[in-house]
Each structure stands twice: as structure tokens, then as C-alpha cells.
Backbone as CSV, one residue per row, in Angstrom:
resi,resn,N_x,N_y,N_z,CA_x,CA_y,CA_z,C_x,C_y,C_z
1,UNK,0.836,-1.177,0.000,0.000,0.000,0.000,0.886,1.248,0.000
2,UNK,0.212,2.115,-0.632,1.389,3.560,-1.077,0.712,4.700,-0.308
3,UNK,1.815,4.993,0.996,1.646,6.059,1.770,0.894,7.361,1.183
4,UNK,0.155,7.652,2.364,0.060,9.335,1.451,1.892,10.420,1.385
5,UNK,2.346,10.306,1.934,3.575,10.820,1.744,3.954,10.622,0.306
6,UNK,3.972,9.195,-0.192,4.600,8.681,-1.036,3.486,9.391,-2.341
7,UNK,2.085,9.313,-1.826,1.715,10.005,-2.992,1.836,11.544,-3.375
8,UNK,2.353,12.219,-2.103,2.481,13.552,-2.340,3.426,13.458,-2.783
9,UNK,4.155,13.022,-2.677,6.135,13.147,-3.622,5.858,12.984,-5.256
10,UNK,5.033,11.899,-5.435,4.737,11.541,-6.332,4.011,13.070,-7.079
11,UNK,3.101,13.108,-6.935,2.491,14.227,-6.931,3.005,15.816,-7.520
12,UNK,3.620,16.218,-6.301,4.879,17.344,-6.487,5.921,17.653,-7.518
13,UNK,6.606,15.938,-7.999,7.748,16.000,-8.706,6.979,15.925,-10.220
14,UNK,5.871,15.776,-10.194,5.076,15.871,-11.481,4.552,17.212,-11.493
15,UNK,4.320,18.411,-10.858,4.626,19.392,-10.454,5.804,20.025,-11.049
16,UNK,6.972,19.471,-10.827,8.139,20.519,-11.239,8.921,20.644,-9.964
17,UNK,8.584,20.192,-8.731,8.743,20.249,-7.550,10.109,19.416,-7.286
18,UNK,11.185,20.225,-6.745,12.557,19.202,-6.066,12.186,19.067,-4.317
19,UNK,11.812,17.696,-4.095,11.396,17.258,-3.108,12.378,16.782,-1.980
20,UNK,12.236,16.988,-0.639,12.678,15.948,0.382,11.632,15.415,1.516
21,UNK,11.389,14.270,2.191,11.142,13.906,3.097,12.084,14.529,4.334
22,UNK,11.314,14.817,5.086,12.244,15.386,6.151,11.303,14.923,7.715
23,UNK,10.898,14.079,7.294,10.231,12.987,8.337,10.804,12.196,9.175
24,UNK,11.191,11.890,10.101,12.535,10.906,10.598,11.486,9.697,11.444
25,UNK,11.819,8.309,11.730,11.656,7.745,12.440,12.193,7.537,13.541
26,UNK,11.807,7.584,14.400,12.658,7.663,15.931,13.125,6.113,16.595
27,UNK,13.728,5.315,16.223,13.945,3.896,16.599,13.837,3.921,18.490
28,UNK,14.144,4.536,18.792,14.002,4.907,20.282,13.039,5.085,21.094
29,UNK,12.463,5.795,20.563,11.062,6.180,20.900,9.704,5.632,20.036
30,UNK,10.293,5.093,18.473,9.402,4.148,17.744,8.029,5.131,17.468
31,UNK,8.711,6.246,16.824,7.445,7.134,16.669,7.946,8.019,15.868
32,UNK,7.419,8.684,14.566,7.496,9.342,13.547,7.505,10.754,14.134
33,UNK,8.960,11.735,13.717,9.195,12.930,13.729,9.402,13.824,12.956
34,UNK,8.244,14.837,12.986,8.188,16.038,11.879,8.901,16.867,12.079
35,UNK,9.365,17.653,11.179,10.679,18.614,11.156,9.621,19.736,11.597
36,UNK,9.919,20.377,12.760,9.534,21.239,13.298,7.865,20.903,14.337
37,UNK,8.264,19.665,14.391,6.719,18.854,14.724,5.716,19.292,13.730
38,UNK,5.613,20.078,12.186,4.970,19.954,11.888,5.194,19.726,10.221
39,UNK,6.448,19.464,9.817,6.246,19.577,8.194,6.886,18.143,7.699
40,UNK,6.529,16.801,7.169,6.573,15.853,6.381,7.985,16.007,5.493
41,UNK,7.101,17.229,4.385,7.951,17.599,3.467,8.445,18.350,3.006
42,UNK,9.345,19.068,2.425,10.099,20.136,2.287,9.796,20.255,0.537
43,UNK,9.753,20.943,-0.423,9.273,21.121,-1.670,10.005,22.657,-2.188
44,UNK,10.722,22.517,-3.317,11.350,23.642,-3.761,10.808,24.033,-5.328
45,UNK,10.412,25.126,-5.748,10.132,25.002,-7.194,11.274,26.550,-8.145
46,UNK,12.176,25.699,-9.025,12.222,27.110,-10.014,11.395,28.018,-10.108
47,UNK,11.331,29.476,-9.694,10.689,30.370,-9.668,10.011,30.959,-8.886
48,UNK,9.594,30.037,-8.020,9.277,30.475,-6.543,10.134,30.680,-5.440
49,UNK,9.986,31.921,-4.912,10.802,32.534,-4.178,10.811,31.863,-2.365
50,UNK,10.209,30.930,-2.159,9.621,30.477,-0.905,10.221,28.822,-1.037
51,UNK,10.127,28.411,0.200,9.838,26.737,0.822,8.618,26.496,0.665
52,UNK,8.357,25.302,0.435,6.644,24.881,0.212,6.255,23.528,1.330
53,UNK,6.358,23.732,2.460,6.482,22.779,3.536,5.394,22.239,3.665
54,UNK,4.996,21.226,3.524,3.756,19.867,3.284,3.841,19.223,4.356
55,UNK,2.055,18.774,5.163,1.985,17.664,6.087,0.883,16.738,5.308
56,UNK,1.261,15.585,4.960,0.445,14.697,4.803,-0.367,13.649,5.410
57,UNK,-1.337,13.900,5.172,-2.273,12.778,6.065,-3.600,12.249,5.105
58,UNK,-4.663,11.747,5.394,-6.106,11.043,4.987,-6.512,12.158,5.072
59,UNK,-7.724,12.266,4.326,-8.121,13.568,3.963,-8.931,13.742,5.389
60,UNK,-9.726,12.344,6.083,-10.691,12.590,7.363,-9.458,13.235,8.178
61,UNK,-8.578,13.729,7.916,-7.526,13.962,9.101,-7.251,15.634,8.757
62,UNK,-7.465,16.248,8.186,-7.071,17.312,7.740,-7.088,18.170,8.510
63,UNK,-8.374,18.823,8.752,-9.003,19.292,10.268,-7.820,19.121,11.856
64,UNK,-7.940,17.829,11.519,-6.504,18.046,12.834,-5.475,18.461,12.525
65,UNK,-4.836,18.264,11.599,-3.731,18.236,11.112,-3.305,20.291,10.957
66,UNK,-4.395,20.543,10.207,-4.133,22.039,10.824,-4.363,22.652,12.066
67,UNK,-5.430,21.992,12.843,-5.198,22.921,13.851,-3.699,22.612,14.561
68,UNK,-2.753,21.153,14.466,-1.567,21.001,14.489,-0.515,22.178,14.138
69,UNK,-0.660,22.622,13.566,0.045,23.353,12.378,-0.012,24.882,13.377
70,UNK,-1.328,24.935,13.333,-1.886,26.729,13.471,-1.075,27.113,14.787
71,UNK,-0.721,25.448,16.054,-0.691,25.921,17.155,0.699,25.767,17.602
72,UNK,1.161,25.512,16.420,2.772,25.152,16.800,3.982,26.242,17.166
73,UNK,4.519,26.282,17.772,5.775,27.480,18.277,5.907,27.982,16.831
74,UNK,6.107,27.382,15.615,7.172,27.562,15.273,6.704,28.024,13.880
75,UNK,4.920,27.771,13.610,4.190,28.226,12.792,4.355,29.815,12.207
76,UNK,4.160,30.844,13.129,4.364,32.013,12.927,5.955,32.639,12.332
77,UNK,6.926,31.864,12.718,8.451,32.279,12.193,8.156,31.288,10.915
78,UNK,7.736,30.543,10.562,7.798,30.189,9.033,6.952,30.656,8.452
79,UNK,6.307,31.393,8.687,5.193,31.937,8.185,5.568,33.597,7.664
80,UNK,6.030,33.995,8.814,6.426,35.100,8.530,8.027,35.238,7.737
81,UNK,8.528,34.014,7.356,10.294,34.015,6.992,9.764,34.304,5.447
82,UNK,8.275,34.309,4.739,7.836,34.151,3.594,7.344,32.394,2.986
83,UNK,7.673,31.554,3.960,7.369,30.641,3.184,5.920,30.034,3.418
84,UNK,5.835,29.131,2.589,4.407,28.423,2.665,4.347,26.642,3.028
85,UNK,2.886,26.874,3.917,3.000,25.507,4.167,1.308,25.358,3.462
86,UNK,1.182,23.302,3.395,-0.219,23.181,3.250,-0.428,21.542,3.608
87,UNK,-1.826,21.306,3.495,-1.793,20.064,4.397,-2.809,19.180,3.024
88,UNK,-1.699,18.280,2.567,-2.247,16.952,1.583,-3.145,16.054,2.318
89,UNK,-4.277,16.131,2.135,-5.303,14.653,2.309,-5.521,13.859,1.114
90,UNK,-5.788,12.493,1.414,-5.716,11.640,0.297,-6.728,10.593,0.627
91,UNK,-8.225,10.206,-0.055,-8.858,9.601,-0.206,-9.123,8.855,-0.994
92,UNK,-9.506,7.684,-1.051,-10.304,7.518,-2.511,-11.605,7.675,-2.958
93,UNK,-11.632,8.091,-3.984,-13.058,8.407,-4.327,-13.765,8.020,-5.445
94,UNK,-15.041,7.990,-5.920,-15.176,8.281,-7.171,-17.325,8.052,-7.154
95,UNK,-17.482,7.268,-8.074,-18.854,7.051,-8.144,-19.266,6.005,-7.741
96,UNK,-20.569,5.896,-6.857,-20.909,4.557,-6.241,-20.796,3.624,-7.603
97,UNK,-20.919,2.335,-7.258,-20.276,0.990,-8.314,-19.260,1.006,-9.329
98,UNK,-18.567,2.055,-8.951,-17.489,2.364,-10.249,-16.175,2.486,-9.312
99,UNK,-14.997,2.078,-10.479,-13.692,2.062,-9.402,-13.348,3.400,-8.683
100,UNK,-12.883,3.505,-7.448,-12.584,4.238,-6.408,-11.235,4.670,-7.360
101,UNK,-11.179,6.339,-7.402,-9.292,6.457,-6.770,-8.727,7.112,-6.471
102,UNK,-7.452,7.450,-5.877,-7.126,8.553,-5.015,-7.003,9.632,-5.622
103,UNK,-7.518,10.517,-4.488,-7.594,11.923,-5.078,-7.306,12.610,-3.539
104,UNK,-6.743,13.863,-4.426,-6.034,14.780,-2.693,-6.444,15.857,-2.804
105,UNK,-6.610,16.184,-1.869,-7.308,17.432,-1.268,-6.224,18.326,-0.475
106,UNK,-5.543,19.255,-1.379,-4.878,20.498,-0.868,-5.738,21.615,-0.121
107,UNK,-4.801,21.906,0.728,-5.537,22.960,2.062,-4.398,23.606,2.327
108,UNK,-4.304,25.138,1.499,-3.194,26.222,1.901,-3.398,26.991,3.303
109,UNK,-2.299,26.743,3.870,-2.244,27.049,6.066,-1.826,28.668,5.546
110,UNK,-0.710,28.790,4.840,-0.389,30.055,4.285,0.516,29.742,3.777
């Protein structure tokens, strides 16, 4: 099964987007760490003057996932340094009896 992470990378670099994961696993503590407790991914594009810092999750998760974001120390200094963050949800969808498929739901934090 293909992470939503994995589909936002995916995603991005079809975009134009030079990507990193900047997600770490903590073997120690056995628990996934966001760069700044709140950004997945890091995203650079020719021409844009900014960072494009991504949290990915299920789209039913979104809602948390920003108020994550909104309440973090560290929200307001990236915010104000000029760059942008936004939060990838990923569902599948489509028409009852017909094949399901993923589709993401971007949500710009700023």
C-alpha cells in the first residue's frame, strides 16, 4: 500500500517540484518525527521565491492536522520568513459501483 507521503512526492515531482522527506523515524522512541513537529515535506520550485512545507495525512484527518500546524511554536516564524506551508489529504473516491481512486485534497495554512 502507497503512503500518502509517497503520494504527495509523487504528486509534487510531477509538479516541477525538487522534493525531500524530512520525516525521521525515531527507533528509540518508535514514533514518527516532523521537522519542526509539523512539516513531512520540504518542496522547492524554479521560480518560486519560498519553501513549500507539506503535512500529509487522509483527507478525514485534515481538520486536525491544521489545527496542528496553526498551534505550533514555530508556525508564525515560518510563516512570517515568507514561506508556505499546506496540508495533503488523500482519499479515494469516485462514483458509487465504479472504481474508487485517489484523489487529494490540498488545504493552503499560508
Amino acid at each position: 500500500m502507497t503512503s500518502p507521503t509517497q503520494r504527495t512526492l509523487k504528486y509534487l515531482r510531477a509538479e516541477g517540484y525538487t522534493v525531500a522527506v524530512v520525516e525521521k523515524f525515531n527507533t528509540y522512541a518508535k514514533v514518527r518525527q516532523d521537522l519542526f513537529g509539523i512539516l513531512d515535506i520540504l518542496a522547492m520550485k524554479p521560480g518560486l521565491p519560498w519553501l513549500l512545507g507539506i503535512q500529509t495525512t487522509t483527507t478525514a484527518n485534515l481538520a486536525h492536522r491544521e489545527k496542528k500546524i496553526r498551534e505550533s511554536p514555530h508556525f508564525d516564524l515560518w510563516r512570517n520568513t515568507g514561506n508556505k506551508i499546506m496540508v495533503h489529504g488523500w482519499a479515494k473516491r469516485g462514483p458509487r459501483k465504479k472504481r474508487k481512486v485517489w484523489t487529494l485534497t490540498a488545504k493552503d495554512i499560508c
